[in-house]
N, C-alpha and C positions, 0 to 999 in steps of 0.2 A: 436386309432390304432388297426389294426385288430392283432388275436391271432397270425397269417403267421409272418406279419411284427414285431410284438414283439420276437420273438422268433428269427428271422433271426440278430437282432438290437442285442441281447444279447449274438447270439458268435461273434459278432461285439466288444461286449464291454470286451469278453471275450476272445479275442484272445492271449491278451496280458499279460495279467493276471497270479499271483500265487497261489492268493488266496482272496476271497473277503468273505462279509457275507451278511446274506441273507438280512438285511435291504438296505444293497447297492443295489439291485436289484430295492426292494419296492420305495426308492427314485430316484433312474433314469429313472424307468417307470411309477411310478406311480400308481403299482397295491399293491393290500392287501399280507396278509402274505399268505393264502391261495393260492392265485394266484400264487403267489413269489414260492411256494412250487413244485404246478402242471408244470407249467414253468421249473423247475430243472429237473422234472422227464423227460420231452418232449426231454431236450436238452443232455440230458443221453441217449436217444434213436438216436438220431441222432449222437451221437461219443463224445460227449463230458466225459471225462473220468474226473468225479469230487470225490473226498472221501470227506464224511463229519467228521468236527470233533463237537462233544456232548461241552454243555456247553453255559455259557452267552457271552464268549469271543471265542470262536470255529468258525465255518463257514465255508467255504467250501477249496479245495486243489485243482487246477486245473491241473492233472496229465501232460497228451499234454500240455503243454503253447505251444503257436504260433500256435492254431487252425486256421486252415484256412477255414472260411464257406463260401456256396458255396453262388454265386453271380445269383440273377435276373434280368431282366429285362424288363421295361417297351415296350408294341409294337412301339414304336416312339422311343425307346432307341436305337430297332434293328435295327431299319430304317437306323438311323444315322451308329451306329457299321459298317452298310455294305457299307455306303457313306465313312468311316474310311478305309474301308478296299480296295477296290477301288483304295486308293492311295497309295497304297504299289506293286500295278501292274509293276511298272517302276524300282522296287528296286531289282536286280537280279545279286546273289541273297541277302537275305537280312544280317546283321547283324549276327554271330554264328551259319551258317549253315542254317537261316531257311528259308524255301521256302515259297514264297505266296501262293500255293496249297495248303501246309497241314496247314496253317492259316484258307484258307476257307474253306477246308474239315471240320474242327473240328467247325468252327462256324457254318455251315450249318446241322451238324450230333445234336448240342445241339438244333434244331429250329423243332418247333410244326408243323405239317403238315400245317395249316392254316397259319403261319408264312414262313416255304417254301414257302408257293404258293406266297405271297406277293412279297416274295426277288427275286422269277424266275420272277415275271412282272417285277419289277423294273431292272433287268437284261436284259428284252428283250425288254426295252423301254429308256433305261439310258445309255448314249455312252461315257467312260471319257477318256479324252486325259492329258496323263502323261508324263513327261521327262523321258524315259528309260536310265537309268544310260551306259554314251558308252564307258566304261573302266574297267578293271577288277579292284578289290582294295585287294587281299590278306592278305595287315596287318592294314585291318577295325576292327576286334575285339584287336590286338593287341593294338589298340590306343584308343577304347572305354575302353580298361579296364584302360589302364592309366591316363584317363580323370576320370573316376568312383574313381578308389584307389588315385588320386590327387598323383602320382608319374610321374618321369622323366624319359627320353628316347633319345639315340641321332638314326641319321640314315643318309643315304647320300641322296642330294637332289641336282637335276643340278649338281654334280659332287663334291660338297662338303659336309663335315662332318658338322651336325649340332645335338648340344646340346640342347633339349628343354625342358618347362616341359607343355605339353599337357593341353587346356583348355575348348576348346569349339568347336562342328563340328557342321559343316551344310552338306545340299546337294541344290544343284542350278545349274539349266541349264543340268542336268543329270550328274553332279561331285559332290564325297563328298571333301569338306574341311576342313582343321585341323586350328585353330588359336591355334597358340602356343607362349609363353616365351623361346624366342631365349636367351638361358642363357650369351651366348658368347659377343653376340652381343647387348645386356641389354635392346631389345626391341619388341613388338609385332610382329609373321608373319601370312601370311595366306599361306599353303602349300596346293599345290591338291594331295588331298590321294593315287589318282592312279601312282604319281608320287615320289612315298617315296618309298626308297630300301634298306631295311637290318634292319630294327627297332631293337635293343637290348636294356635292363638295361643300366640306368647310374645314377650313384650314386653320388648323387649332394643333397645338404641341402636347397634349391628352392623349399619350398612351396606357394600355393594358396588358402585363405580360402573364398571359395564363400559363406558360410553361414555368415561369419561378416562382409563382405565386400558389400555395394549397388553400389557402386560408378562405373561405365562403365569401362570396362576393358582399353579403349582409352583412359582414361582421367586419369588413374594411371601412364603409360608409355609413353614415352618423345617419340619422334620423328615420332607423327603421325600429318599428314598436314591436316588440314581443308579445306574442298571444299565448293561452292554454284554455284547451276547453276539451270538459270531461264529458263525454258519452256513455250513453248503455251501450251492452253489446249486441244490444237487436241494430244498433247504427251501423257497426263497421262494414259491412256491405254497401253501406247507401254510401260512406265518406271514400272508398276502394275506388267507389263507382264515377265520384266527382270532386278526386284530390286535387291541389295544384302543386305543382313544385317546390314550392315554398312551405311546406308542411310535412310533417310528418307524425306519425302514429306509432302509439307505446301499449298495446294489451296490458292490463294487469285484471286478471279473477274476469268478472263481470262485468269491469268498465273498463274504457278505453284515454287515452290522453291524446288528444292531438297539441301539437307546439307546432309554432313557425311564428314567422312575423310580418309586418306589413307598414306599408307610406302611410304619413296622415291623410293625404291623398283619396287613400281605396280603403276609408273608415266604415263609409257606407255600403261599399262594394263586402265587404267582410261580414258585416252583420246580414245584408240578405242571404251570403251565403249559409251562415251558419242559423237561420233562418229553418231550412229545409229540414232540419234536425227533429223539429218542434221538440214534442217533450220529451224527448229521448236526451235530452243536456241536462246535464247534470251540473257544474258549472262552471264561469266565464270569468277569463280575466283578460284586461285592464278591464276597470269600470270603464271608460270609454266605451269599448265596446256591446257590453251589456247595456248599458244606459241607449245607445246611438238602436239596436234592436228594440227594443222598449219603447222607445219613440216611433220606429218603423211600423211594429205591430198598433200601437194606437192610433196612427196614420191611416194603417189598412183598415179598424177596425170604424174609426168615424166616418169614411169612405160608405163601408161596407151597410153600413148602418144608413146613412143619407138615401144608400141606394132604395133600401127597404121603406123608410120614410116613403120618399117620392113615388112608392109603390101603388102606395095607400092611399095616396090623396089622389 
């Protein structure tokens, strides 16, 4: 390991740190006492604010604890970063005020002239097409922070008061959503964030602990329905193209399985999804669903027909 990368490695391992001795250095890197000694001096230069304490049991006091050092990166690292950043184009704007402009300003003002040059070809050769989010969402950080502190919130939604406690967002189709513990109603939802009004404090004993818990958040909470529906494989592209989280996809030969599950709630939401498929479905289960489709299409179809009617006359 070069002199650069050892030194970078050890406010890495010194971030955290109150106090260590200098043979903890010599065994995590590997270097002599000597070395171990130069090394301290280098990393004193660069801000490391350490006091030494004299003695067999002494060693060092790492004033700053929570050094933060500074990060590099490989040319293939940048590459990717600005393929990362790319898809933050749609998000507007993003998350506690911040704008994808001064994201790439500041990624572009850290990049070596020869590294610019690379990123402007890739710029004028690379075209990406992103869902532009088509809704305002106001209380986006209010519900990232309640999902972060693992606290609860109620707010009104289609005209009622709901008690949650915030779990997990997405964003899809250009919508962010909130899946939340409907505390009232003792079961999982999925809310569209642009459509939540009034978010406050609510003070409920409703916790969630995702660090002890593996188990799927559908498979802890009652009253989610299971679905299957089989496609050709001229679909899998079109379902890639407009999955939700709650789904997943199984290849076999020629046709494909999608599974997931869903509230009685988003029965109807479900069937215009799969809707889109037209006759490329092979087939559906619960009958619920197929049935709740079946009705949709004869919906459109008597619609569609009236229209025609009313044409004529």
């Amino acid at each position: 390991m070069s002199k650069t990368n050892r030194i970078h490695d050890m406010l890495y391992y010194l971030k955290d740190k109150k106090h260590f001795q200098l043979n903890d250095l010599m065994v995590t890197f590997n270097i002599s006492k000597s070395t171990a000694l130069r090394d301290i001096t280098k990393l004193e230069e660069l801000g490391a604010a350490l006091v030494s304490h004299p003695g067999k049991h002494g060693g060092y006091t790492v004033v700053n604890s929570n050094i933060t050092p500074p990060v590099y990166f490989s040319s293939s690292e940048i590459i990717a970063i600005f393929f990362a950043i790319q898809s933050l184009k749609g998000f507007k704007p993003l998350p506690f005020n911040t704008e994808y402009q001064s994201i790439t300003n500041k990624y572009r003002q850290r990049l070596s002239a020869s590294e610019l040059h690379t990123i402007s070809k890739l710029e004028a050769r690379f075209s990406f097409s992103m869902d532009t989010m088509q809704a305002d969402t106001p209380h986006l950080d209010f519900l990232i922070n309640h999902i972060l502190h693992n606290s609860n919130c109620s707010f009104t939604y289609k005209d009622s008061l709901r008690n949650v406690h915030p779990l997990t967002m997405s964003s899809t189709k250009g919508f962010w959503y909130l899946q939340a513990f409907d505390i009232d109603m003792n079961y999982i939802k999925t809310f569209r964030v642009d459509k939540i009004i009034n978010p406050v404090e609510f003070a409920h004993d409703f916790t969630y602990d995702f660090a002890s818990n593996s188990i799927p958040l559908h498979q802890q909470f009652q009253r989610t329905i299971p679905f299957s529906v089989s496609i050709k494989s001229d679909a899998i592209d079109r379902y890639k193209r407009d999955a939700f989280p709650n789904m997943t996809l199984t290849e076999c030969g020629n046709t494909a399985h999608i599974n997931g599950y869903y509230h009685p709630d988003e029965l109807e939401f479900m069937s215009e999804y799969f809707l889109k498929f037209h006759t490329s479905i092979i087939a559906i289960q619960p009958d619920d669903l197929l049935n709740t489709m079946i009705a949709l299409v004869q919906q459109q179809s008597n619609h569609l027909q009236g229209l025609t009617s009313s044409s004529l006359t």
